[in-house]
C-alpha positions as CSV (number, residue, x, y, z in Angstrom):
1,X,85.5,18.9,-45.1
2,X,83.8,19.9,-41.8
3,X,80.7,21.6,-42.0
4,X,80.9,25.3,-40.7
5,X,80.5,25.4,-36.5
6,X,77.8,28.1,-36.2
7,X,78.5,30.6,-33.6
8,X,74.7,31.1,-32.5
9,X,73.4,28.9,-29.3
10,X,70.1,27.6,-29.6
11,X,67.4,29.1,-27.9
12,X,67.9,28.2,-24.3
13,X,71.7,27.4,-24.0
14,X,73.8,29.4,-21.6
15,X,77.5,29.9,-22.1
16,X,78.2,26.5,-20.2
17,X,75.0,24.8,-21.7
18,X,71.2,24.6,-21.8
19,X,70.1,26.7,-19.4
20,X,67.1,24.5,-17.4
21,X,63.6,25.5,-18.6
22,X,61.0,26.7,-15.6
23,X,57.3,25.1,-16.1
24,X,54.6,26.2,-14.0
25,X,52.8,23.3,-11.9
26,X,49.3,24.0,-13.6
27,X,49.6,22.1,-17.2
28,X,46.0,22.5,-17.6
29,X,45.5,24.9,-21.3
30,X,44.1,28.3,-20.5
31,X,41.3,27.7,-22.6
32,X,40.2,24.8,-20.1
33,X,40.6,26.4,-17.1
34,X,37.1,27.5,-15.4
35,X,36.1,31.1,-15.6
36,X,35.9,33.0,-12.1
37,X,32.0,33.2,-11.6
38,X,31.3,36.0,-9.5
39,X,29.2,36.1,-6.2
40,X,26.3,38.8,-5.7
41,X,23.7,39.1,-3.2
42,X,20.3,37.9,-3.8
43,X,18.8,41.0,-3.1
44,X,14.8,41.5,-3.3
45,X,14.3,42.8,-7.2
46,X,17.3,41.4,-8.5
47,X,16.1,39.8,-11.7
48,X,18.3,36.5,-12.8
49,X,17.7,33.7,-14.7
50,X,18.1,29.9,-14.5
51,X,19.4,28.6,-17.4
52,X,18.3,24.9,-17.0
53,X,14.8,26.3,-16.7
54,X,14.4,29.1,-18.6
55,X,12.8,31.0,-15.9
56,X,13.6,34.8,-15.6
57,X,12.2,36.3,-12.7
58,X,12.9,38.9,-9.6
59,X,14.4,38.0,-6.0
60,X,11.9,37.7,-3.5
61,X,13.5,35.9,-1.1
62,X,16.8,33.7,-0.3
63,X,16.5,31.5,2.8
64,X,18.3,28.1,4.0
65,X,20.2,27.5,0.7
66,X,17.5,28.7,-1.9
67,X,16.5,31.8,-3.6
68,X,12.5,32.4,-4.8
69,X,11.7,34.1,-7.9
70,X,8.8,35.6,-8.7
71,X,8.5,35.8,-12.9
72,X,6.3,39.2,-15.2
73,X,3.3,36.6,-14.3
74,X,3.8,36.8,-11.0
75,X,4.5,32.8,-10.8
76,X,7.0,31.9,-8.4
77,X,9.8,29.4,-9.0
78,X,12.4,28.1,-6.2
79,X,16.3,27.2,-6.7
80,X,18.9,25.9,-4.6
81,X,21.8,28.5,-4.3
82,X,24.2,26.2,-6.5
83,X,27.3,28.0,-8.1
84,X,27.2,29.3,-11.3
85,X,23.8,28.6,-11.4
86,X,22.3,31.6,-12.7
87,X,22.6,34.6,-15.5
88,X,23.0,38.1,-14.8
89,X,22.1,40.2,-17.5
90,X,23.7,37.0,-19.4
91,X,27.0,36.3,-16.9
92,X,27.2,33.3,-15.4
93,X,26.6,34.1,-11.4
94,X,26.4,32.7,-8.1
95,X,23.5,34.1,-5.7
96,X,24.7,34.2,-2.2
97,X,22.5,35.1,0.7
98,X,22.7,38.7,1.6
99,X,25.3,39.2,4.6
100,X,23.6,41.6,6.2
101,X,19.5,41.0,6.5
102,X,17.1,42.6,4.5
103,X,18.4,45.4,2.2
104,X,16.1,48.7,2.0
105,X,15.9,50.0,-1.3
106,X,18.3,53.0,-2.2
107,X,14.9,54.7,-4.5
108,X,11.2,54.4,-3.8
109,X,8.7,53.1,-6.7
110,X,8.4,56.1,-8.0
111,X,12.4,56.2,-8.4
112,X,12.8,58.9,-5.5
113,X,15.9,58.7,-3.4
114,X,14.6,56.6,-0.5
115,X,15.0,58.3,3.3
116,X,15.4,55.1,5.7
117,X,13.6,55.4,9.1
118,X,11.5,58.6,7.6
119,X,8.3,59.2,9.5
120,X,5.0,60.2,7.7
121,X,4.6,63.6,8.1
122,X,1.4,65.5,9.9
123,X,-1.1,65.8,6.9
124,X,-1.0,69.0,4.7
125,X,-4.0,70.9,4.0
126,X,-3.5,70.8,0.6
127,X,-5.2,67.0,-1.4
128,X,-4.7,65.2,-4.4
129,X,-7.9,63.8,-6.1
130,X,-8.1,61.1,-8.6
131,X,-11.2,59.4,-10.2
132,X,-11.3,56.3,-8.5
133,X,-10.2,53.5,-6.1
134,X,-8.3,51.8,-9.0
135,X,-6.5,55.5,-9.4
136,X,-6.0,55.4,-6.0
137,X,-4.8,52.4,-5.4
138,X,-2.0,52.7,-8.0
139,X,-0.8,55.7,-7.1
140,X,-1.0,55.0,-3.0
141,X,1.7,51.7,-5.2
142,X,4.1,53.8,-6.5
143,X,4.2,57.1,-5.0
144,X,2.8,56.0,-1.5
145,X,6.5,56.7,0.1
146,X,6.8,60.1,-1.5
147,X,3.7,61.0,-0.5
148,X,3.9,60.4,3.2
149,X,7.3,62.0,3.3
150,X,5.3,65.1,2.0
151,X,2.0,64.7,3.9
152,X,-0.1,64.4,0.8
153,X,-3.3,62.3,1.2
154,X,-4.7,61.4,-1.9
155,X,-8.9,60.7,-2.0
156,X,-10.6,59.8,-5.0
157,X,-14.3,61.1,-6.9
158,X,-16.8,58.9,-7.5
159,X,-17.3,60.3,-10.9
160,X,-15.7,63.8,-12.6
161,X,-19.0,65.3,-12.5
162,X,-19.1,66.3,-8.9
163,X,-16.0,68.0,-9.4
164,X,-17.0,71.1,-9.5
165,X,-18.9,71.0,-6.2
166,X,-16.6,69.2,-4.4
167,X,-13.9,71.9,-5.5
168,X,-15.9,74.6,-4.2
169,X,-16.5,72.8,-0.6
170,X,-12.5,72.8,-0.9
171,X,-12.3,76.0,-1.4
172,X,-8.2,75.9,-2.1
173,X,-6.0,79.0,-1.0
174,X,-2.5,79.2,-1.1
175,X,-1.9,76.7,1.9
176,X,-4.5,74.8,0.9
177,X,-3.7,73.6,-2.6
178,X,-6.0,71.2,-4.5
179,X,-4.9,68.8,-7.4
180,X,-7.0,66.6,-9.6
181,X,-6.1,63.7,-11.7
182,X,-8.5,63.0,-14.8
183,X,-9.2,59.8,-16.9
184,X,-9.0,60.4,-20.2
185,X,-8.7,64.4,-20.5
186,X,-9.0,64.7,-24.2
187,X,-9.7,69.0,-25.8
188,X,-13.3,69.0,-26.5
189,X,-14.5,66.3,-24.6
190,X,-16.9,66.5,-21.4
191,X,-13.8,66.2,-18.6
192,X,-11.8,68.7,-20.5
193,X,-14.9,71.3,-20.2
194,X,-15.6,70.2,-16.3
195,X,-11.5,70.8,-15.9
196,X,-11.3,73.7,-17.3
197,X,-14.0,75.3,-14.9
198,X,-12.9,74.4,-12.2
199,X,-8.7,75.5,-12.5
200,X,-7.5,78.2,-11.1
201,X,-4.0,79.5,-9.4
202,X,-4.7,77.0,-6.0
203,X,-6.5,74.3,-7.8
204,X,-4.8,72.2,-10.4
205,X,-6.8,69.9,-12.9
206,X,-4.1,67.7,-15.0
207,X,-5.0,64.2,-16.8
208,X,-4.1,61.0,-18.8
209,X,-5.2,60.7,-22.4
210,X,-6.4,56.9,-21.7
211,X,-10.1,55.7,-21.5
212,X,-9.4,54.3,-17.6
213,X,-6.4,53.9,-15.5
214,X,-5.8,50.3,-16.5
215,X,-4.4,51.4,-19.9
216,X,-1.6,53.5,-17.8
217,X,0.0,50.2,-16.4
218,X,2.8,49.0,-20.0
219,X,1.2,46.2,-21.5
220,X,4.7,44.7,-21.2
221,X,4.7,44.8,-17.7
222,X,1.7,42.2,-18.1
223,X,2.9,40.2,-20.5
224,X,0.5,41.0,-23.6
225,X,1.5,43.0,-27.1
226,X,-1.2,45.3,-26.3
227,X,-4.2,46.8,-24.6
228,X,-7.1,45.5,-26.9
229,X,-9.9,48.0,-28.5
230,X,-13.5,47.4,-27.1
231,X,-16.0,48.4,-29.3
232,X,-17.7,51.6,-28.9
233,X,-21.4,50.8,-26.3
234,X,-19.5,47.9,-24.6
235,X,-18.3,48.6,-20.9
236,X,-13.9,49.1,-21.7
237,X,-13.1,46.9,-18.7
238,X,-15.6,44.0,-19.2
239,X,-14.6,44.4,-22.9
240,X,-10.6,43.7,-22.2
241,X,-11.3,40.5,-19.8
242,X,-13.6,39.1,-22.7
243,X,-10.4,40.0,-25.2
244,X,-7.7,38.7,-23.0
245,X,-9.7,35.6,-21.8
246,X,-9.9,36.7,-18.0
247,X,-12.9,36.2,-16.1
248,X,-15.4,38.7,-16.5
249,X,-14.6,40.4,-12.9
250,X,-12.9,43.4,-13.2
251,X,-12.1,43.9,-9.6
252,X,-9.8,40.9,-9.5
253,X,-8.7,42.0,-13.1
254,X,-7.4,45.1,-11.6
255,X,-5.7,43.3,-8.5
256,X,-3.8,41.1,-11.2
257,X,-3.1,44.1,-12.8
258,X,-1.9,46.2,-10.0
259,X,0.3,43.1,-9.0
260,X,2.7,43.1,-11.6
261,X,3.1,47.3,-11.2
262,X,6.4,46.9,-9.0
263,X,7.7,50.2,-9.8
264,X,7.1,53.5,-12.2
265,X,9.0,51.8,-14.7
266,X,5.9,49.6,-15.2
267,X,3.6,53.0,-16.1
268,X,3.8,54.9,-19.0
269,X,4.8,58.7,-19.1
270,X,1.7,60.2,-19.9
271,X,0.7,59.3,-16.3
272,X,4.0,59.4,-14.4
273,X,4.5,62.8,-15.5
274,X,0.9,64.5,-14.7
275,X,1.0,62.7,-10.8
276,X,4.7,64.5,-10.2
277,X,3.0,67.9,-11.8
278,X,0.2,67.4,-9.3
279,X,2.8,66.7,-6.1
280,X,4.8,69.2,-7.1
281,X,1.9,71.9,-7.2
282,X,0.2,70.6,-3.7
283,X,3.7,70.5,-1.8
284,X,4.8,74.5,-3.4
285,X,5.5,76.8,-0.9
286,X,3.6,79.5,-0.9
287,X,5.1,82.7,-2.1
């Protein structure tokens, strides 16, 4: 006997025969084809890594076919623009030079929405006072912009206990509105009493709870675990270069400090918030 004729055409037959297959050209398997890498601008701050070296650090500058990075240590490292060549928050990418020149920041340090072309305006009456040039210096770092937009000079005391006499020389009034920024304003202790004497509705006395300015900067921004404890009758600063193994200079401690502060995100709250209370209460309108 014949074996039944099935009445189903294989897959791919057409009433007249197999119909003809279509391929695509590209036989190369998906899972070998390359992934798209994407192109971004080496913009100044963008932070990438190079994979071959390890190194992770921030754009500083991208010129005839290489990019510069600047690492949390402040070392700089350059690489050839290759493709693929570097990670982006772990994504393979390819730095390109910017198309258009140098790109201004959208935010200030202190994470204010930048204003492009802004000119200082004519000091106000009104001052912020901080303890010392280090203060200074950091804040002039990260809220210099701000400040300028406002007209807010900042000066600094030579020591919290001419306060009081330098406060009444001031004399603040309603369009003259003086703020003060303390080192380590603890209750109780000797600032806190000076402070307290010296507030009133035009004159503003706010402060950090850390022994000096230094502490303020994240000791992740430096690179160490943490600030270390100086024992009590040794001078703090001298104290942390012996502990970190620094030269005993504190001067160019604090320059190698201030260096890696590139934004507020490097300072810790209990400062970032008191310097916006004091801006805030020197710029007020009067009522």
């Amino acid at each position: 006997m014949r074996p039944p004729v099935s009445r189903h055409r294989p897959s791919g037959e057409g009433p007249s025969g197999p119909r003809p297959r279509v391929y695509s050209p590209d036989l190369t398997p998906p899972w070998k084809k390359p992934r798209t890498v994407p192109e971004v601008p080496a913009e100044p701050g963008l932070v990438v890594e190079e994979p071959g070296t390890g190194f992770c650090g921030a754009v500083i500058r991208c010129e005839a076919g290489t990019v510069t990075l600047e690492d949390r240590f402040g070392k700089h490292r350059v690489f050839p623009l290759a493709p693929g060549a570097f990670l982006l928050e772990g994504r393979a990418v390819t730095l390109v030079k910017p198309s258009s020149g140098p790109v201004r920041p959208t935010r200030t340090a202190s994470g204010s929405v930048a204003v492009p072309g802004a000119r200082a305006r004519v000091a106000r009456a009104g001052r912020i006072y901080v303890e010392g040039r280090h203060d200074a210096e950091l804040v002039e770092k990260v809220w210099g912009d701000d400040l300028r937009v406002e007209g807010v000079v900042v000066e600094y005391l030579e020591g919290v206990d001419d306060l009081p006499s330098i406060v009444e020389a001031f004399a603040p009034g309603p369009d003259a509105r003086l703020g003060v920024l303390v080192d380590h304003l603890v209750p109780g202790s000797k600032e806190w009493r000076i402070a307290e004497s010296v507030t009133s509705a035009h004159a503003l006395v706010v402060g950090h709870p850390y022994i000096d300015v230094w502490e303020s900067v994240k000791p992740s921004s430096l690179g160490i675990e943490s600030w270390p404890r100086v024992p009590r009758g040794q001078d703090w600063k001298t104290g942390v270069c012996r502990a970190l193994g620094w030269p005993e200079n504190t001067g160019a401690a604090w320059q190698r400090i201030l260096s890696h502060v590139r934004s507020y995100k490097d300072l810790q709250p209990e400062l970032l918030g008191r310097v916006e209370q004091l801006i805030d209460f020197v710029t007020a309108q009067p009522e």
